[in-house]
C-alpha positions as CSV (number, residue, x, y, z in Angstrom):
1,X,51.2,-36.6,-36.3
2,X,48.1,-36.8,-33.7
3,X,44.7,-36.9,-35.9
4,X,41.6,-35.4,-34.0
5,X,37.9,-36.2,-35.4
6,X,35.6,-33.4,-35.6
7,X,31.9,-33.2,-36.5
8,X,30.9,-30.2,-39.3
9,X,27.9,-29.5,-40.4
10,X,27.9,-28.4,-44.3
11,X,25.1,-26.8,-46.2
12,X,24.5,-29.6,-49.1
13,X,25.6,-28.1,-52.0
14,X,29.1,-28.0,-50.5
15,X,29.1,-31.0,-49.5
16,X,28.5,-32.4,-52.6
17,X,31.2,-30.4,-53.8
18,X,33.4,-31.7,-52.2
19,X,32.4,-35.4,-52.7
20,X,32.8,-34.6,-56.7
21,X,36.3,-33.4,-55.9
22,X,37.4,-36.3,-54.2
23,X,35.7,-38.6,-56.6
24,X,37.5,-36.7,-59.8
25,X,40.9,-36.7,-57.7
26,X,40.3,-40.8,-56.5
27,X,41.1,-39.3,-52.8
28,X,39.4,-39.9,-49.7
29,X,36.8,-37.4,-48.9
30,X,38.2,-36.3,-45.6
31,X,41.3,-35.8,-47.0
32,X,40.1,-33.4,-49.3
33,X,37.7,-31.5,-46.5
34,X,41.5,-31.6,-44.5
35,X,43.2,-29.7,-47.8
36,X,40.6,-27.0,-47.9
37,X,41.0,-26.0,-44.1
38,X,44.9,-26.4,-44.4
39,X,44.7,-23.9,-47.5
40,X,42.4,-21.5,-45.9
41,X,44.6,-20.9,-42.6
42,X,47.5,-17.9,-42.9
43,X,50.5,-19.5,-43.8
44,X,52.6,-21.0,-40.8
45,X,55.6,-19.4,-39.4
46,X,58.4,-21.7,-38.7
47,X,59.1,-22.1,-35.4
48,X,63.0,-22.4,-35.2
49,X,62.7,-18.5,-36.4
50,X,64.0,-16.3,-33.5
51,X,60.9,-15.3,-30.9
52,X,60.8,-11.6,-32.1
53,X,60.5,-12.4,-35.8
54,X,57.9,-15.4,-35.1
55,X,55.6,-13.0,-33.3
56,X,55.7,-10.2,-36.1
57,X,55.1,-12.4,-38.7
58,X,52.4,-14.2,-36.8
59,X,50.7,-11.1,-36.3
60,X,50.3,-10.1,-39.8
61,X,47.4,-12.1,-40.3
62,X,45.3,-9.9,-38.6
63,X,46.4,-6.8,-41.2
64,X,44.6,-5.7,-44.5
65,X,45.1,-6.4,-47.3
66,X,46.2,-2.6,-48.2
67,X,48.7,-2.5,-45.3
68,X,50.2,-6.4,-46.5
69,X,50.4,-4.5,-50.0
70,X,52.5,-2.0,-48.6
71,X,55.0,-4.6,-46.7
72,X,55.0,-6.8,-50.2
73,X,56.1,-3.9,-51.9
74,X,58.4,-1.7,-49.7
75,X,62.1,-1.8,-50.0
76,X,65.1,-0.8,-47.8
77,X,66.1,2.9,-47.6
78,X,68.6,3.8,-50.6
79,X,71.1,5.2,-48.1
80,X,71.5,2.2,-46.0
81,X,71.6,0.0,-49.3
82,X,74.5,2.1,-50.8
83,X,75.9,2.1,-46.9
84,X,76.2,-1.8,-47.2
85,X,77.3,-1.8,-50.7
86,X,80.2,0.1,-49.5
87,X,80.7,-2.3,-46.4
88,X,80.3,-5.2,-48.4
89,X,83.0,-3.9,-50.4
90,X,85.6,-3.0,-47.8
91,X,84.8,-6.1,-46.1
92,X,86.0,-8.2,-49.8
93,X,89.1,-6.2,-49.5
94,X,89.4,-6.7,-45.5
95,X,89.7,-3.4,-45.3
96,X,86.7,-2.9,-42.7
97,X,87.1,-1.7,-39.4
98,X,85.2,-3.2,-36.3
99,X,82.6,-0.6,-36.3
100,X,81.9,-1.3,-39.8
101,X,81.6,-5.1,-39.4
102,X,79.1,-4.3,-36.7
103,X,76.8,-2.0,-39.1
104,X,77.3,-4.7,-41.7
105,X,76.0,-6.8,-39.6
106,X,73.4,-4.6,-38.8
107,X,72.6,-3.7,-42.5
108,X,72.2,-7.7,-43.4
109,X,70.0,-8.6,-40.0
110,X,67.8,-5.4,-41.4
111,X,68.0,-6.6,-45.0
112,X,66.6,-10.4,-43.9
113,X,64.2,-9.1,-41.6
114,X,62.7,-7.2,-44.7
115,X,62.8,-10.0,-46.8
116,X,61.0,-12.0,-44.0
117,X,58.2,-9.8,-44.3
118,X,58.0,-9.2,-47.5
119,X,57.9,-12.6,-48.6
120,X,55.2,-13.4,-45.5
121,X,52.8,-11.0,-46.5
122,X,52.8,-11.9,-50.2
123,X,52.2,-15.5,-49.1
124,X,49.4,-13.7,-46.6
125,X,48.3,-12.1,-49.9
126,X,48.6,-14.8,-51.6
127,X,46.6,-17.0,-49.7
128,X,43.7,-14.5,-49.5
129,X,43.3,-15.2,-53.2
130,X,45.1,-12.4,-54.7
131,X,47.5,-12.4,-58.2
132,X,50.8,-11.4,-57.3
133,X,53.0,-10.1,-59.3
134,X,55.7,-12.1,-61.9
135,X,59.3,-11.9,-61.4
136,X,59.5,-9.3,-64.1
137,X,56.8,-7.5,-62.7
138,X,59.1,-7.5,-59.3
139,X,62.1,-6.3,-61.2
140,X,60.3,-3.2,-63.1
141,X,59.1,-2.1,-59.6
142,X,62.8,-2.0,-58.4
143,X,64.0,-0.1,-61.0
Protein backbone atom coordinates (compact mmCIF):
# COMPACT_ATOMS: atom_id res chain seq x y z
CA UNK A 1 0.00 0.00 0.00
CA UNK A 2 1.42 3.53 -1.24
CA UNK A 3 1.83 5.86 2.04
CA UNK A 4 1.58 9.70 1.26
CA UNK A 5 2.84 12.31 4.03
CA UNK A 6 0.63 15.16 4.63
CA UNK A 7 1.13 18.29 6.82
CA UNK A 8 -2.14 19.21 9.35
CA UNK A 9 -2.40 21.81 11.35
CA UNK A 10 -4.34 20.82 14.77
CA UNK A 11 -5.68 23.18 17.37
CA UNK A 12 -3.54 22.04 20.61
CA UNK A 13 -5.97 20.51 22.66
CA UNK A 14 -6.48 17.83 20.02
CA UNK A 15 -3.41 17.31 19.47
CA UNK A 16 -2.70 16.51 22.75
CA UNK A 17 -5.52 14.26 22.56
CA UNK A 18 -4.43 12.40 20.48
CA UNK A 19 -0.75 12.08 21.82
CA UNK A 20 -2.58 10.68 25.19
CA UNK A 21 -4.30 8.06 23.05
CA UNK A 22 -1.40 6.82 21.50
CA UNK A 23 0.57 6.85 24.61
CA UNK A 24 -2.33 4.83 26.61
CA UNK A 25 -2.73 2.39 23.42
CA UNK A 26 1.64 2.14 23.14
CA UNK A 27 0.88 3.04 19.28
CA UNK A 28 2.62 5.34 17.14
CA UNK A 29 0.97 8.75 16.99
CA UNK A 30 0.39 8.85 13.31
CA UNK A 31 -1.06 5.67 13.34
CA UNK A 32 -3.63 6.76 15.56
CA UNK A 33 -4.19 10.37 13.60
CA UNK A 34 -4.51 7.63 10.41
CA UNK A 35 -7.50 5.56 12.54
CA UNK A 36 -9.46 8.67 13.14
CA UNK A 37 -9.54 9.82 9.42
CA UNK A 38 -10.18 6.09 8.25
CA UNK A 39 -13.20 6.02 10.85
CA UNK A 40 -14.62 9.31 9.92
CA UNK A 41 -14.82 8.61 6.03
CA UNK A 42 -18.46 6.75 4.75
CA UNK A 43 -17.83 3.29 4.68
CA UNK A 44 -16.15 1.98 1.36
CA UNK A 45 -18.04 0.16 -1.25
CA UNK A 46 -16.31 -2.89 -2.59
CA UNK A 47 -15.30 -2.51 -5.78
CA UNK A 48 -15.92 -6.05 -7.45
CA UNK A 49 -19.75 -5.00 -6.77
CA UNK A 50 -21.53 -4.64 -10.23
CA UNK A 51 -21.09 -0.67 -11.55
CA UNK A 52 -24.82 0.11 -10.96
CA UNK A 53 -24.88 -1.01 -7.32
CA UNK A 54 -21.36 0.65 -6.61
CA UNK A 55 -22.62 4.06 -7.78
CA UNK A 56 -25.95 3.87 -5.56
CA UNK A 57 -24.38 2.91 -2.66
CA UNK A 58 -21.62 5.44 -3.20
CA UNK A 59 -24.02 8.00 -3.42
CA UNK A 60 -25.69 7.61 -0.24
CA UNK A 61 -23.24 9.46 1.57
CA UNK A 62 -24.44 12.53 0.54
CA UNK A 63 -28.22 11.65 2.06
CA UNK A 64 -29.70 12.52 5.55
CA UNK A 65 -29.80 10.91 8.10
CA UNK A 66 -33.82 10.80 7.93
CA UNK A 67 -33.82 9.54 4.40
CA UNK A 68 -30.77 6.63 5.41
CA UNK A 69 -33.41 5.88 8.33
CA UNK A 70 -35.91 5.17 5.84
CA UNK A 71 -33.60 2.81 3.55
CA UNK A 72 -32.37 1.02 7.15
CA UNK A 73 -35.76 0.34 7.87
CA UNK A 74 -37.86 -0.40 4.67
CA UNK A 75 -38.68 -3.83 3.62
CA UNK A 76 -39.72 -5.54 0.34
CA UNK A 77 -43.42 -5.30 -0.72
CA UNK A 78 -45.52 -8.22 0.89
CA UNK A 79 -46.83 -9.23 -2.49
CA UNK A 80 -43.66 -9.84 -4.14
CA UNK A 81 -42.33 -11.61 -0.78
CA UNK A 82 -45.38 -14.11 -0.90
CA UNK A 83 -44.72 -14.17 -4.90
CA UNK A 84 -41.22 -15.58 -4.23
CA UNK A 85 -42.24 -17.74 -1.43
CA UNK A 86 -44.48 -19.43 -3.86
CA UNK A 87 -41.59 -19.59 -6.57
CA UNK A 88 -39.18 -20.76 -4.14
CA UNK A 89 -41.54 -23.44 -3.54
CA UNK A 90 -42.34 -24.66 -6.95
CA UNK A 91 -38.82 -24.32 -7.82
CA UNK A 92 -38.05 -27.19 -4.54
CA UNK A 93 -40.55 -29.25 -6.29
CA UNK A 94 -39.20 -28.45 -9.96
CA UNK A 95 -42.35 -27.62 -10.74
CA UNK A 96 -41.48 -24.03 -12.06
CA UNK A 97 -41.88 -22.92 -15.47
CA UNK A 98 -39.34 -20.70 -17.41
CA UNK A 99 -41.17 -17.58 -16.73
CA UNK A 100 -41.20 -18.21 -13.22
CA UNK A 101 -37.48 -18.95 -12.94
CA UNK A 102 -37.04 -15.65 -14.63
CA UNK A 103 -39.24 -13.68 -11.86
CA UNK A 104 -37.37 -15.75 -9.29
CA UNK A 105 -34.60 -14.57 -10.44
CA UNK A 106 -35.90 -11.29 -10.45
CA UNK A 107 -37.50 -11.42 -6.96
CA UNK A 108 -33.84 -12.58 -5.36
CA UNK A 109 -31.68 -9.79 -7.61
CA UNK A 110 -34.54 -7.32 -5.92
CA UNK A 111 -34.23 -8.98 -2.47
CA UNK A 112 -30.12 -8.51 -2.54
CA UNK A 113 -30.28 -5.23 -3.85
CA UNK A 114 -32.41 -4.31 -0.72
CA UNK A 115 -30.32 -5.92 1.54
CA UNK A 116 -27.33 -4.00 -0.05
CA UNK A 117 -28.84 -0.91 0.87
CA UNK A 118 -30.12 -1.56 3.80
CA UNK A 119 -27.17 -2.80 5.40
CA UNK A 120 -25.10 0.33 3.62
CA UNK A 121 -27.00 2.89 5.13
CA UNK A 122 -27.04 1.48 8.65
CA UNK A 123 -23.22 1.32 8.35
CA UNK A 124 -23.69 5.12 6.90
CA UNK A 125 -25.78 5.58 10.11
CA UNK A 126 -23.62 3.95 11.90
CA UNK A 127 -20.64 5.70 11.19
CA UNK A 128 -22.37 9.10 11.78
CA UNK A 129 -22.44 8.10 15.38
CA UNK A 130 -25.86 6.81 15.69
CA UNK A 131 -27.26 3.57 17.98
CA UNK A 132 -28.69 1.19 15.81
CA UNK A 133 -30.99 -1.11 16.64
CA UNK A 134 -30.28 -4.89 18.34
CA UNK A 135 -31.18 -7.98 16.50
CA UNK A 136 -34.28 -8.24 18.54
CA UNK A 137 -35.03 -4.82 18.00
CA UNK A 138 -34.77 -5.81 14.00
CA UNK A 139 -37.09 -8.74 14.49
CA UNK A 140 -40.00 -6.81 16.42
CA UNK A 141 -39.92 -4.30 13.59
CA UNK A 142 -40.64 -7.15 11.06
CA UNK A 143 -43.24 -8.56 12.75
Amino acid sequence: MTAYTITLTLPEAIYKHLQRQAKITTRPLDEIASQVFVQSLPPKVEEDLPPRYRIELESMAHLSDDVLWQIAQSTMNQDKVALYDILLDRHKTEKLTPIGREWLTQLREDAEQLMLRKSHAYAILKNRGHQLPTLEELREQSL
